[in-house]
Structures are given as C-alpha cells and as structure tokens.
N, CA, C and O of each residue as an XYZ file, in Angstrom:
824
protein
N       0.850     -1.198      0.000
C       0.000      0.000      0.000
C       0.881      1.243      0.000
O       1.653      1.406      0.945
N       0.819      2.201     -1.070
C       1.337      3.410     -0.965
C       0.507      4.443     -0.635
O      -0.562      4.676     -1.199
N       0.935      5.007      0.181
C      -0.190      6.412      1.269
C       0.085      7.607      0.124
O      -0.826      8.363     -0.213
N       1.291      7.691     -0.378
C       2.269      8.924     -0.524
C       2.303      8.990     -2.328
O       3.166      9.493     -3.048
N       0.842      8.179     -2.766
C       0.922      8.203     -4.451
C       0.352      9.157     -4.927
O      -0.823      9.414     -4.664
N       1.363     10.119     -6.016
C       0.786     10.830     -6.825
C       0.519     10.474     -8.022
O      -0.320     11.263     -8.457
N       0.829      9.581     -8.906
C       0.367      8.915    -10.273
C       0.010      7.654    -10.355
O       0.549      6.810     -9.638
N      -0.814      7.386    -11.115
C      -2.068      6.038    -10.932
C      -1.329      5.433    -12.242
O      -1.555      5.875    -13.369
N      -0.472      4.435    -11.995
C       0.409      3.707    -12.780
C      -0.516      3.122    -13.619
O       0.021      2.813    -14.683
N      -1.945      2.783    -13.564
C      -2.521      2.082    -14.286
C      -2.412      0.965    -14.898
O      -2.992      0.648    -15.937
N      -1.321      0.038    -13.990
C      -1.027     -1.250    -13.959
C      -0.224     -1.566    -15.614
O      -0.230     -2.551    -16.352
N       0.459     -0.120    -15.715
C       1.465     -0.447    -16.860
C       3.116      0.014    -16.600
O       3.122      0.967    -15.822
N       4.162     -0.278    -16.914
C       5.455      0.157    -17.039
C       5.184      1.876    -17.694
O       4.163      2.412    -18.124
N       6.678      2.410    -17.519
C       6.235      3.788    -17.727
C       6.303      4.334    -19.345
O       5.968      5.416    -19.829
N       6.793      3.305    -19.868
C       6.646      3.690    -21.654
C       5.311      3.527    -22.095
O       4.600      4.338    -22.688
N       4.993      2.045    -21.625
C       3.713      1.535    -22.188
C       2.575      3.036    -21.788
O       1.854      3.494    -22.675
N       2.588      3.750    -20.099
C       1.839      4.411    -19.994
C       2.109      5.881    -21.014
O       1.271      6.516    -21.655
N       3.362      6.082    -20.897
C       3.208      7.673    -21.818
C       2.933      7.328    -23.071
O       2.418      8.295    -23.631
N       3.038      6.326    -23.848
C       2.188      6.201    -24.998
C       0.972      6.084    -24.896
O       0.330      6.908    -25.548
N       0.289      5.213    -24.197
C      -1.398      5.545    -23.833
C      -1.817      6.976    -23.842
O      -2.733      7.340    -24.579
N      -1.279      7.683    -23.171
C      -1.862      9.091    -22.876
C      -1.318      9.904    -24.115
O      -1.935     10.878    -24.547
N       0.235      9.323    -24.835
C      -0.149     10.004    -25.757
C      -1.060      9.910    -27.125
O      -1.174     10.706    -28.058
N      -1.629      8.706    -26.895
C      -2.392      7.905    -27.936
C      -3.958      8.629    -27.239
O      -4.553      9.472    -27.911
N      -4.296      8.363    -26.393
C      -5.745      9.168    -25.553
C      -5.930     10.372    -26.009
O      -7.071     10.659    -26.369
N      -4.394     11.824    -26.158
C      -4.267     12.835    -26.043
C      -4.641     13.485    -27.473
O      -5.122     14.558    -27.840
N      -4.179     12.296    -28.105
C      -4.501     12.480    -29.861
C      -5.921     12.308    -29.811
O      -6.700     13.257    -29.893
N      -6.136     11.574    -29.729
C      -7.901     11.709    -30.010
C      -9.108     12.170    -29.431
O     -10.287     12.123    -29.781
N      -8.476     12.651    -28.405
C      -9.636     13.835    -27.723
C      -9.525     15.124    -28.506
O     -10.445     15.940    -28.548
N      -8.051     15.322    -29.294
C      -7.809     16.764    -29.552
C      -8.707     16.623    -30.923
O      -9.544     17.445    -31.298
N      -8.350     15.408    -31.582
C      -8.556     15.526    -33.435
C     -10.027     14.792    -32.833
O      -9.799     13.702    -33.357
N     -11.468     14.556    -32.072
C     -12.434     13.775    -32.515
C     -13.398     14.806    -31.221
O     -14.622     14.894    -31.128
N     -12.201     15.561    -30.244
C     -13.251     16.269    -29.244
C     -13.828     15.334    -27.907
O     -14.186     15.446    -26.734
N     -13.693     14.632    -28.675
C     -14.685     13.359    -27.221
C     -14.611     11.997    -27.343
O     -15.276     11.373    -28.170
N     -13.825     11.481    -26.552
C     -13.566      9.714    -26.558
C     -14.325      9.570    -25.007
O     -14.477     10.419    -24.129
N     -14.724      8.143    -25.063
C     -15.037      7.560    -24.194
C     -14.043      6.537    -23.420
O     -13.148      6.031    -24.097
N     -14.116      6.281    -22.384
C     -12.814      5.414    -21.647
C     -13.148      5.183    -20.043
O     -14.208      5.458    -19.481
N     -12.456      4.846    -19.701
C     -12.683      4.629    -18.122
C     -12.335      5.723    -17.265
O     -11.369      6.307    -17.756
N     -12.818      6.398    -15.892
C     -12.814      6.917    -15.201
C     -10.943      7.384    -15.093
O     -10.181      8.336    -15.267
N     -10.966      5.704    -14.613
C      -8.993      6.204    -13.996
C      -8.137      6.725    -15.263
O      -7.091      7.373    -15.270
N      -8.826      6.290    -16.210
C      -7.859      6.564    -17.367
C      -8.319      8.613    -17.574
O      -7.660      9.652    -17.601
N      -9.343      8.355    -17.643
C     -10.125     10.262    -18.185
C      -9.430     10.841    -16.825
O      -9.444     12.071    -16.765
N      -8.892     10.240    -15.844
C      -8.390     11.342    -14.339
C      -7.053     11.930    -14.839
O      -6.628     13.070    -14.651
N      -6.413     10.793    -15.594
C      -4.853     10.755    -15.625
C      -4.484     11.485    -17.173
O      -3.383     11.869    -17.568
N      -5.765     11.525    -17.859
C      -5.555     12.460    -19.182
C      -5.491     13.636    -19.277
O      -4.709     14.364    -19.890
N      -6.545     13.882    -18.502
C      -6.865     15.485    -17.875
C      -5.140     16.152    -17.320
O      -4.631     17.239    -17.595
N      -4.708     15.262    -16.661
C      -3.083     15.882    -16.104
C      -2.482     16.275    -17.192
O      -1.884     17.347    -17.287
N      -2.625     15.231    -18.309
C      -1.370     15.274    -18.912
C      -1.711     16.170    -20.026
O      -0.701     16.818    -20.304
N      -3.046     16.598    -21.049
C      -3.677     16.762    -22.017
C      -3.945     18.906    -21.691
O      -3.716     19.841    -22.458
N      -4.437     18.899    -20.401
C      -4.738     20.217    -20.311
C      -3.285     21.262    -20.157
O      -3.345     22.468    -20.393
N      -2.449     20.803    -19.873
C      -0.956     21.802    -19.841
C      -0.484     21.875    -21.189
O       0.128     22.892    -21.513
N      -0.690     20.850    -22.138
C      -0.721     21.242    -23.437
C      -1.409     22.159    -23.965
O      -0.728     23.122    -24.318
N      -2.726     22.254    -24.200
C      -3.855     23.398    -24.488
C      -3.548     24.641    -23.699
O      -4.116     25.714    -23.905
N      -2.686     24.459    -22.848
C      -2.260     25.652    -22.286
C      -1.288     26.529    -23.070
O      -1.362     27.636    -23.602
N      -0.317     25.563    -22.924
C       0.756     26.075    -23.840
C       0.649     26.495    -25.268
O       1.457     27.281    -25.762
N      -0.596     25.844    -26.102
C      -0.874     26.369    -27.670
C      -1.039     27.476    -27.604
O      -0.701     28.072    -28.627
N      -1.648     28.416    -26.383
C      -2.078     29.646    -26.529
C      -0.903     30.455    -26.931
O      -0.998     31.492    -27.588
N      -0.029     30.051    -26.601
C       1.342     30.746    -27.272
C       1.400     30.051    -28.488
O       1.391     28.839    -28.273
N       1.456     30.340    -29.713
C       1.845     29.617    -30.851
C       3.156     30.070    -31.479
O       3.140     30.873    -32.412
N       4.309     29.565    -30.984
C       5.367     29.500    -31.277
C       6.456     28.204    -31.608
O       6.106     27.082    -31.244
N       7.170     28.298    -31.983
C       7.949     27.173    -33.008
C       8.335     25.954    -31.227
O       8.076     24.759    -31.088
N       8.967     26.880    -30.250
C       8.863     26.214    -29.271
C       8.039     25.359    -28.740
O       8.415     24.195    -28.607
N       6.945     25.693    -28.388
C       5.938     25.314    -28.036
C       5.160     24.314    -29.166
O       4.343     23.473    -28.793
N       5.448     24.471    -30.321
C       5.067     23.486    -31.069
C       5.860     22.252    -30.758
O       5.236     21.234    -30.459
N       6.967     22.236    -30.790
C       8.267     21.282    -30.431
C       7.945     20.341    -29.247
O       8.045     19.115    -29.190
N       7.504     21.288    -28.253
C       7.125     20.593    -27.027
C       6.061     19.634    -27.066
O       6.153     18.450    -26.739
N       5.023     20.244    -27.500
C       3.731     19.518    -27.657
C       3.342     18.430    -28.853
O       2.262     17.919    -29.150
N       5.053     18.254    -29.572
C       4.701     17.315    -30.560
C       5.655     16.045    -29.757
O       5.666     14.851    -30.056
N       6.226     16.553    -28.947
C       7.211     15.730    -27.846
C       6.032     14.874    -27.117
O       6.191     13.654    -27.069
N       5.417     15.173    -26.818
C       4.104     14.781    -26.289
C       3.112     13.951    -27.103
O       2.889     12.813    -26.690
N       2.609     14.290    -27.990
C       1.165     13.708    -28.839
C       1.803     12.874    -29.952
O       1.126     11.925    -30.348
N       3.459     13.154    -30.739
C       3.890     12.256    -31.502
C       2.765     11.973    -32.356
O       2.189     10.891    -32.467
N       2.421     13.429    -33.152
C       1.308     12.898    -34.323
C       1.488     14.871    -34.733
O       1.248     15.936    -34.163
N       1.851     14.564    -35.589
C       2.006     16.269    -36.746
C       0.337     16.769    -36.796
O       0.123     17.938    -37.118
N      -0.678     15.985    -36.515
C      -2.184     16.011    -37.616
C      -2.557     16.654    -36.226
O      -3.365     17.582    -36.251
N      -1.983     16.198    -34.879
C      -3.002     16.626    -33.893
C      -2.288     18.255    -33.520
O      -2.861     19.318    -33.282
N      -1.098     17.983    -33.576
C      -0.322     19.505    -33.167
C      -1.058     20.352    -33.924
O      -1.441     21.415    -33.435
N      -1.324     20.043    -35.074
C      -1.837     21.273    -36.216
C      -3.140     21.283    -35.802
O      -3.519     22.331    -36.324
N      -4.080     20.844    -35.228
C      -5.190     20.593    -35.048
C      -5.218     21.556    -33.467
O      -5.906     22.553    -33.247
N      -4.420     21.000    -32.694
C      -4.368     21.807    -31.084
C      -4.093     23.072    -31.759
O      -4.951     23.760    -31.205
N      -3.342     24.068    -32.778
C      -2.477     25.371    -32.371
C      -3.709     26.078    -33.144
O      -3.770     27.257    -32.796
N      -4.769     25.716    -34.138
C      -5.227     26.030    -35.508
C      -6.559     26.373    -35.000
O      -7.072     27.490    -34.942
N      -7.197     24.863    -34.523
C      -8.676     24.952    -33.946
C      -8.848     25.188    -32.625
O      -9.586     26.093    -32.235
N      -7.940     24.112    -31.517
C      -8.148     24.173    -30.250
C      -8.015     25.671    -29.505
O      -8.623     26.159    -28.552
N      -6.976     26.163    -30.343
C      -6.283     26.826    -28.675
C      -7.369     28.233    -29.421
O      -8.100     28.779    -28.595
N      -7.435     28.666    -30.615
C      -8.717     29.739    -30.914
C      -9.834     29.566    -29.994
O      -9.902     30.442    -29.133
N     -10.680     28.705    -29.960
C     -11.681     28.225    -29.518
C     -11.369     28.701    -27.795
O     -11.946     29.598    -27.181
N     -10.352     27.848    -27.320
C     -10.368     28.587    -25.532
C     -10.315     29.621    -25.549
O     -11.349     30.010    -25.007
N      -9.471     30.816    -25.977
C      -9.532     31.680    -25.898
C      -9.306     32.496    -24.254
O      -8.087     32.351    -24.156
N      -9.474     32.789    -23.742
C      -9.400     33.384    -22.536
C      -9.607     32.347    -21.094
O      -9.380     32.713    -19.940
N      -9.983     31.294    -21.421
C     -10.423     30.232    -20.363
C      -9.284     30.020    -19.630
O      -8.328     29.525    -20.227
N      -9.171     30.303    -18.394
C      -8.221     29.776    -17.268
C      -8.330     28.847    -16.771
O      -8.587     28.707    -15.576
N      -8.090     27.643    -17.901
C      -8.006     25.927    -17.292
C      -8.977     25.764    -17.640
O      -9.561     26.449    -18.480
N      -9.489     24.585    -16.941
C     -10.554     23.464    -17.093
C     -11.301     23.453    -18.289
O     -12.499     23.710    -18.402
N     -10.199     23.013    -19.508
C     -10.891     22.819    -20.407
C     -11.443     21.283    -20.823
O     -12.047     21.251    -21.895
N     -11.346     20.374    -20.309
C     -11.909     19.085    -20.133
C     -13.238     18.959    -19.678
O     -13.595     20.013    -19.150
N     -14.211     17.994    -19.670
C     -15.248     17.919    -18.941
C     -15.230     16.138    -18.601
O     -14.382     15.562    -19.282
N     -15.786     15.500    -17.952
C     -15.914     14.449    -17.218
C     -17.370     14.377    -17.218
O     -17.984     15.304    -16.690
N     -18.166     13.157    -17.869
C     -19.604     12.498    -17.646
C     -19.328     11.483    -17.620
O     -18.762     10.836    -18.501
N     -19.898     10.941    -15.958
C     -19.693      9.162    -16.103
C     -21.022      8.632    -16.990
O     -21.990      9.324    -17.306
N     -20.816      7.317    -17.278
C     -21.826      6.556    -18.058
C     -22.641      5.735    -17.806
O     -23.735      5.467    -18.301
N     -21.861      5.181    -16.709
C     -22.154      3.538    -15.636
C     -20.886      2.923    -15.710
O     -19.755      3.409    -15.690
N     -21.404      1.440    -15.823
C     -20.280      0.686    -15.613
C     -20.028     -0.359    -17.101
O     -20.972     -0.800    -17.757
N     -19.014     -0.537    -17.327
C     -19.124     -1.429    -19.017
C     -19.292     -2.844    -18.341
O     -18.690     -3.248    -17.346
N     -20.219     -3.498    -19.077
C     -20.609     -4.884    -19.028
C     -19.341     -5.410    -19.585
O     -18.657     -5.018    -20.530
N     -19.137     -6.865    -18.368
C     -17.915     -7.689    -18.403
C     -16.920     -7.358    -16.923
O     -17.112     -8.161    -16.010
N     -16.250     -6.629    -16.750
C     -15.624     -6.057    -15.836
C     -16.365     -5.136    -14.431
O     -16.127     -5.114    -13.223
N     -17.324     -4.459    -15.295
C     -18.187     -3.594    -14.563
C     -17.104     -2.784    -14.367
O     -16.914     -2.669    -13.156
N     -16.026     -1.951    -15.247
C     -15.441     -0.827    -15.005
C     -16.157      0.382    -14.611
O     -17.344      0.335    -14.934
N     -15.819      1.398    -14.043
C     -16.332      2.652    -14.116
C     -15.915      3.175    -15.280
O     -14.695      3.169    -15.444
N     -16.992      3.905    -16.663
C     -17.209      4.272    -17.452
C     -17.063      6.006    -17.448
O     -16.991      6.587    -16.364
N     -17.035      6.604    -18.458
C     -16.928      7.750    -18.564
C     -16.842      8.345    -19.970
O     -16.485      7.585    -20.871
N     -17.115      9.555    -20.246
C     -16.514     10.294    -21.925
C     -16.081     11.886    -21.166
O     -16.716     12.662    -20.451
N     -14.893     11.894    -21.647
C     -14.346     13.105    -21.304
C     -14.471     13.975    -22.393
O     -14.524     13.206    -23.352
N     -14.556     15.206    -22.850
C     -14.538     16.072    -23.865
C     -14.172     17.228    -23.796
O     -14.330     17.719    -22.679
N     -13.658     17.996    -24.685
C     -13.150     19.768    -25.174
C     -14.612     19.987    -24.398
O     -15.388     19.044    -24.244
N     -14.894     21.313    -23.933
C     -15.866     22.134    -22.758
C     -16.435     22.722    -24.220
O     -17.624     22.832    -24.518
N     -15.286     23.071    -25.054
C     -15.791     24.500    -25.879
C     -16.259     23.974    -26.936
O     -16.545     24.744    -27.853
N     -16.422     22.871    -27.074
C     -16.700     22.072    -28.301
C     -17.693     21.330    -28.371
O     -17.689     20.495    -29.276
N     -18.906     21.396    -27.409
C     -20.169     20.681    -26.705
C     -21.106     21.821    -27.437
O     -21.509     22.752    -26.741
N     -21.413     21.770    -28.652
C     -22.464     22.683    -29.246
C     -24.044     22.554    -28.142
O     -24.675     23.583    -27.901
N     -24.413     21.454    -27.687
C     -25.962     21.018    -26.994
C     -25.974     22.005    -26.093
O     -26.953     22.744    -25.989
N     -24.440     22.187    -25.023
C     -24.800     22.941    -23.784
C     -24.049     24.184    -24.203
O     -24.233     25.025    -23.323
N     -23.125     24.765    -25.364
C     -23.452     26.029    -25.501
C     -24.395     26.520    -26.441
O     -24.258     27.728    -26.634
N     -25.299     25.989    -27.083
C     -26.640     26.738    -27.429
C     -27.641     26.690    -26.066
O     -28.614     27.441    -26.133
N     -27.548     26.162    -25.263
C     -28.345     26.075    -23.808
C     -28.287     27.439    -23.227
O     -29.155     28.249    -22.901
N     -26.693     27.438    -23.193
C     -26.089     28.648    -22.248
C     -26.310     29.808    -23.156
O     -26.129     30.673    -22.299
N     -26.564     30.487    -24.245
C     -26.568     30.855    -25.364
C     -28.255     31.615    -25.053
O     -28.539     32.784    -24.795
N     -29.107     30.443    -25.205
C     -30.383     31.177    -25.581
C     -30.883     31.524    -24.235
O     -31.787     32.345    -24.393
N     -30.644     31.184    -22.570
C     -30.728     31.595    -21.549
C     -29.816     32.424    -21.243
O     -30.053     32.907    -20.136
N     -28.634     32.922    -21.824
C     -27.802     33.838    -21.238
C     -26.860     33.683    -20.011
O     -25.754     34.170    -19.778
N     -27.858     32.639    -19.131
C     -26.555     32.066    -18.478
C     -26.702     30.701    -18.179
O     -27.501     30.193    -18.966
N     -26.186     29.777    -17.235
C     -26.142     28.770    -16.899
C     -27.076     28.261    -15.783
O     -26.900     28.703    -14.648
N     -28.010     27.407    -16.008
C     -29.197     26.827    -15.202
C     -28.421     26.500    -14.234
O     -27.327     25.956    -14.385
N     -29.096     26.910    -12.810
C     -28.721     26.705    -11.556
C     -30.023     26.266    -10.905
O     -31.063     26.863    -11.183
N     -30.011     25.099     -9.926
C     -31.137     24.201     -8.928
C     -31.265     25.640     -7.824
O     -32.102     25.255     -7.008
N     -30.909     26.875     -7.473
C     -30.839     27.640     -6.585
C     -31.104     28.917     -7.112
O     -30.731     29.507     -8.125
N     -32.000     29.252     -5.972
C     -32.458     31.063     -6.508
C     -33.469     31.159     -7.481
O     -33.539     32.085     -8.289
N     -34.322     30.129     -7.408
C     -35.224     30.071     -8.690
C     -36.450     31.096     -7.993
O     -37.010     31.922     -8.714
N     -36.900     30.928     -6.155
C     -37.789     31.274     -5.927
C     -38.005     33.116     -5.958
O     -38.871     33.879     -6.389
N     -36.527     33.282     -5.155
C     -35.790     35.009     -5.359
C     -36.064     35.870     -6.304
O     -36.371     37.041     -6.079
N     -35.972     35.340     -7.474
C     -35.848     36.014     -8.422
C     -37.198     36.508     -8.892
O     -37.464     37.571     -9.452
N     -38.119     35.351     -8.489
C     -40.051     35.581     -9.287
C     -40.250     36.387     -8.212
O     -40.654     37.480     -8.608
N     -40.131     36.331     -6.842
C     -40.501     37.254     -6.024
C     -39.927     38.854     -6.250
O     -40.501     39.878     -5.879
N     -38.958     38.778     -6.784
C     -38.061     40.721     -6.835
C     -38.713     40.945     -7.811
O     -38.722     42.152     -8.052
N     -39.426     40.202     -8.695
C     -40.010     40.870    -10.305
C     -41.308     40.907     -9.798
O     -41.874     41.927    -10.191
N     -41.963     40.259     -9.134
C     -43.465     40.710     -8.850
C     -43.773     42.034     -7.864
O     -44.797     42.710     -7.780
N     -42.159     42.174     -6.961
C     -42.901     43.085     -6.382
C     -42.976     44.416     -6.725
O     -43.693     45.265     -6.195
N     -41.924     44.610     -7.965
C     -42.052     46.249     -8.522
C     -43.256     45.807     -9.729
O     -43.559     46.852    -10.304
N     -43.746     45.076    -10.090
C     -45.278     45.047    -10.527
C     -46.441     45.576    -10.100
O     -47.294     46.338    -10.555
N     -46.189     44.777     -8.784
C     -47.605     45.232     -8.051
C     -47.094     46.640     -7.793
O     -48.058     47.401     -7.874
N     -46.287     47.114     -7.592
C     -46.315     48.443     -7.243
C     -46.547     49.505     -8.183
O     -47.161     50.550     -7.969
N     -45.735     48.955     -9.740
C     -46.662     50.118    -10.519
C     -48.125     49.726    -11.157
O     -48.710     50.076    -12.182
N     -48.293     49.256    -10.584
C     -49.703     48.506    -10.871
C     -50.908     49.853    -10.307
O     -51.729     50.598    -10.843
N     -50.500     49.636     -9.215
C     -51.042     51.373     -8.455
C     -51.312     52.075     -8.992
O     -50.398     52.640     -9.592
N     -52.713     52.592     -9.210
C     -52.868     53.878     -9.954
C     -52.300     55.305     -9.047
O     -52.338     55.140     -7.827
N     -51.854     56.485     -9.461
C     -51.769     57.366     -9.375
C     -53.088     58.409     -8.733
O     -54.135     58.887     -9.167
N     -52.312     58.414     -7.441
C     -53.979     59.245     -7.225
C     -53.874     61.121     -6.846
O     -53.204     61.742     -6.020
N     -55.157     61.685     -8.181
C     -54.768     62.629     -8.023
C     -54.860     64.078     -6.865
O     -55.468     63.755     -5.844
N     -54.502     65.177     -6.857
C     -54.538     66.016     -5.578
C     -55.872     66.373     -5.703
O     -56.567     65.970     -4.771
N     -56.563     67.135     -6.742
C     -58.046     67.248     -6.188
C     -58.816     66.259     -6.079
O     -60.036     66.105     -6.112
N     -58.083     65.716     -5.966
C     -59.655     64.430     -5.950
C     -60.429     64.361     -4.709
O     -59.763     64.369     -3.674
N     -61.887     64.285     -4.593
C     -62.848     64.433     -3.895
C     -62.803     62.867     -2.946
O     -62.716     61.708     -3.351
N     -62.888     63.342     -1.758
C     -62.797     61.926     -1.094
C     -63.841     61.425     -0.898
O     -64.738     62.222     -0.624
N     -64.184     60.070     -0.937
C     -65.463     59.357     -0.892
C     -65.857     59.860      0.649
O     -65.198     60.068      1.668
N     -67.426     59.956      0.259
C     -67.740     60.539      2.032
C     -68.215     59.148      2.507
O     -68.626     58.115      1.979
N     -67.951     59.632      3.828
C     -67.949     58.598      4.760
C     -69.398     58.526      5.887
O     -69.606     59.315      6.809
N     -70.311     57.299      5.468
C     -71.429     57.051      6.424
C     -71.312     57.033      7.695
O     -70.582     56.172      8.184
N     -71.892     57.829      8.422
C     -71.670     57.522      9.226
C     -72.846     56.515     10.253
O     -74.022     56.736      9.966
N     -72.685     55.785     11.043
C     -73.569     54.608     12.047
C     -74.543     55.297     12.336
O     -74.364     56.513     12.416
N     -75.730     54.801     12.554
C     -76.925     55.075     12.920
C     -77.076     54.720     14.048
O     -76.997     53.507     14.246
N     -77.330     55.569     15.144
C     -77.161     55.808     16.705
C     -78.428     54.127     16.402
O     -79.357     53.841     15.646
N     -77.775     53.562     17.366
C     -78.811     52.049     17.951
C     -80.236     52.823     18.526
O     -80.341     53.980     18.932
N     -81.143     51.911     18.430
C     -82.311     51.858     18.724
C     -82.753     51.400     20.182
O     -83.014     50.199     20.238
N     -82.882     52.047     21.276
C     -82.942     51.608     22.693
C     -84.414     51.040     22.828
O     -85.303     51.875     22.660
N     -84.795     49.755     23.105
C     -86.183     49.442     23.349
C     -86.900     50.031     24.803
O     -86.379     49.791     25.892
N     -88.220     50.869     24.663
C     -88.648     51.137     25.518
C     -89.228     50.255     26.713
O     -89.813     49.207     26.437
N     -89.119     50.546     27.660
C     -89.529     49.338     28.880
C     -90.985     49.282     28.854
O     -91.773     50.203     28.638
N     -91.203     48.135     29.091
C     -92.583     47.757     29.066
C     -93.072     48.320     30.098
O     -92.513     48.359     31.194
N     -94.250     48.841     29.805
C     -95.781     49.372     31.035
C     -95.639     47.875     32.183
O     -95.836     46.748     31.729
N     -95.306     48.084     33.549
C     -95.899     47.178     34.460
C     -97.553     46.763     33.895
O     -98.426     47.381     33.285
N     -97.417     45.272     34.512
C     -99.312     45.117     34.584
C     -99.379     44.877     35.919
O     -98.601     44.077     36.439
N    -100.364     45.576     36.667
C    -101.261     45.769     37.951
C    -101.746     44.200     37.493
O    -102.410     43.757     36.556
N    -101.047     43.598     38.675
C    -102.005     42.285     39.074
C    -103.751     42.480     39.612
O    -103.943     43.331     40.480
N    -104.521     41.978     39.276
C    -105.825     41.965     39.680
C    -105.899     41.995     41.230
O    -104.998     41.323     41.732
N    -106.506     42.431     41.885
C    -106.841     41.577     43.591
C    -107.630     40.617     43.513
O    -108.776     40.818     43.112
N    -107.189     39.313     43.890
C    -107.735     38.420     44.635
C    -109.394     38.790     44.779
O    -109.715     39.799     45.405
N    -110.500     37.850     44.117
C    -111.691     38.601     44.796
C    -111.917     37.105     45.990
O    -111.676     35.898     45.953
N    -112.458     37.994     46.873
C    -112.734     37.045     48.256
C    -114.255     37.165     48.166
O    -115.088     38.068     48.088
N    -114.209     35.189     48.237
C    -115.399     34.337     48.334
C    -116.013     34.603     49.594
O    -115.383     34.666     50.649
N    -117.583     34.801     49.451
C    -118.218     34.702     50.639
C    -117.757     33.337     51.534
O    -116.645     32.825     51.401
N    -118.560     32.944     52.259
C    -118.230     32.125     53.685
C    -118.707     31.193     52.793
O    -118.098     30.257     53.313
N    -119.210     30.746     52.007
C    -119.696     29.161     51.424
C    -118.376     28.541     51.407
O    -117.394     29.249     51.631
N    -118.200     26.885     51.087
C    -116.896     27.000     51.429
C    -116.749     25.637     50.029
O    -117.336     24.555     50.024
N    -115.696     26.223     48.872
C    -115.427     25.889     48.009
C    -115.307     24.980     48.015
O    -114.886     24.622     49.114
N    -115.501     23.784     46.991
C    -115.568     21.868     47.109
C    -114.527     22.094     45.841
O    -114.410     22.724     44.790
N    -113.820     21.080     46.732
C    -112.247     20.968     46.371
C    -112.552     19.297     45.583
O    -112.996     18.438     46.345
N    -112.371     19.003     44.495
C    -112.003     17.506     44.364
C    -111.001     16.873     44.532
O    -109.819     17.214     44.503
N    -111.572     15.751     44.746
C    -111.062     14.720     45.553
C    -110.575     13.695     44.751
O    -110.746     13.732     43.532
N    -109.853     12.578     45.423
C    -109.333     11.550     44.304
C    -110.043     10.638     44.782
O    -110.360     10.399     45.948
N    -110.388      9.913     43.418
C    -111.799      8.818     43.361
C    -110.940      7.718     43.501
O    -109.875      7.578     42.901
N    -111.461      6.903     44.353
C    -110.968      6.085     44.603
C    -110.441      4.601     43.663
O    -111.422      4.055     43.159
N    -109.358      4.017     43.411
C    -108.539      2.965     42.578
C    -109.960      1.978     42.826
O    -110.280      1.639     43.966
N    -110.660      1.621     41.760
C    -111.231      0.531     41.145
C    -110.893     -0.759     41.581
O    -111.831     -1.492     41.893
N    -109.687     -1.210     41.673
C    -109.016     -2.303     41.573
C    -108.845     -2.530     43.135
O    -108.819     -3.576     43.783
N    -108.713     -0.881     43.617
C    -107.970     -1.599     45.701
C    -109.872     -1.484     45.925
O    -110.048     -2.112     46.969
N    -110.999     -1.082     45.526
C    -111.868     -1.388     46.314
C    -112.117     -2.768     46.371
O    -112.977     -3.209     47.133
C-alpha cells in the first residue's frame, strides 16, 4: 500500500503508460470526445490540459514541445489552428468528465471526457438563456419581479380628488320598557266554602 501516491500507474510500465496518454491525447484533440474509463479520463486530464495551455502561445517552441508529447504532426496542427482559438481566454478546465455507468464484463467505471468549448448542446443552452441553469435562486428572483409590478400597478392618485364621504352609524335603537301590569286583587269568596275535588278512589284496591 502506498499512502504517498501521486500517479495512478494504471497497472502499466512507464513507456507503455506515456504512450497511452499520448495515444488518448490524440484523439480527444482531433475527434473532441472519446469515451474510456474513469482512472484513465483522471490521468488524461493531467497530462492533455498543460498542453492546451501552452498552444495559446503559438510559437515554433511550443510546437516542439507539444509534438514531444502527442507524436502525431495532424493533432499539433489541429491543437495550435482549432483548439487553442476556440479557448480563448479560459483559465483551465478545459476538459469535462460524464460518467456513463459501468461497461458490461468487468463492470469498469465508465466515462466520456470532452473539449468544454466544443459541446455545441450545452453552448446553445447557455446561449439562448444567457446564463447557466442553476437548482438555486429560482424562488428570489419571481418574487423581486413581482414586487415592482404590483407596485406600478397602483394607480396614481390625483390632488383634487374628492374623497369618498364617509357614512356615518346610525345611533342604535334603545327598546322602551314595558308598562308594568297591575295584578288583579284576589276577589274574596263569601263564607260558602269551596268543594275541592277529591281523588276517586282505585277501582281495583276497592
């Protein structure tokens, strides 16, 4: 186990690997977009983007160097002609990385790496929106535009204008108290002496 690794040998000697990458390096430049495995698209990116750096200078030097590297005349002319126009002002990261899954058989981790500037799908995207779709700030933005709406929405109101008059409550209605009623007096029965009924006696207990 090495703690202290900076290059992913990729289980080759070191010729076999700088030809890979320079064989990888060629055909991302001359086709834009190869597909390959993860560890391999990590270790291209190192070696592939300090080149595209260096085209931005197009000088006899720098050609020298970068054919030291790719060992193919078709791609140098291809990096100094098309590539390095195209970046233009970009500070790095001109690569992009999309995994794929995994390739049936091995179940490698999959991937296609590609030129950034050379993805026509996502710069006509970025193009007809102006900028780049972001998952954040979607709600912010509908809210700051509605609220200078509603505000000139407001009519203008002018100085003479007559103010609506105002009703005023109709004092409540107090109910008057009812007239007492004078109870009658009692009229008092002569001395005869009133027959009160009685309870007739249960049928059944006689």
């Amino acid at each position: 186990m090495r703690h202290n690794k900076k290059v992913n040998h990729l289980g080759r000697q070191s010729a076999h690997r700088k030809a890979l990458m320079a064989n990888m390096a060629t055909s991302l430049i001359l086709n834009k977009r190869i597909s390959t495995t993860v560890a391999k698209a990590k270790s291209l990116r190192t070696y592939v983007e300090p080149l595209i750096t260096r085209s931005k200078e197009d000088t006899t030097h720098s050609r020298r160097i970068c054919f030291s590297c790719l060992r193919d005349k078709n791609a140098v002319t291809e990096l100094f002609r098309t590539v390095a126009p195209a970046v233009g002002e970009r500070p790095g990261g001109y690569t992009r990385i999309l995994k794929t899954g995994f390739r049936l058989g091995d179940a490698a981790d999959m991937c296609i790496i590609e030129l950034v500037d050379f993805n026509e799908t996502y710069g006509k995207e970025v193009q007809a929106t102006g900028k780049a779709r972001t998952r954040r700030g979607r709600g912010g933005a509908k809210k700051e535009e509605a609220a200078p709406a509603a505000e000139g929405a407001e009519a203008p109101v002018a100085e003479n204008a007559e103010k609506p008059a105002v009703k005023k409550a109709a004092p409540k209605k107090t109910a008057a108290p009812k007239p007492a009623v004078k109870k009658s007096p009692v009229q008092k029965t002569s001395g005869a002496k009133v027959a009160t009924p009685t309870r007739t006696a249960n049928k059944r207990g006689a």
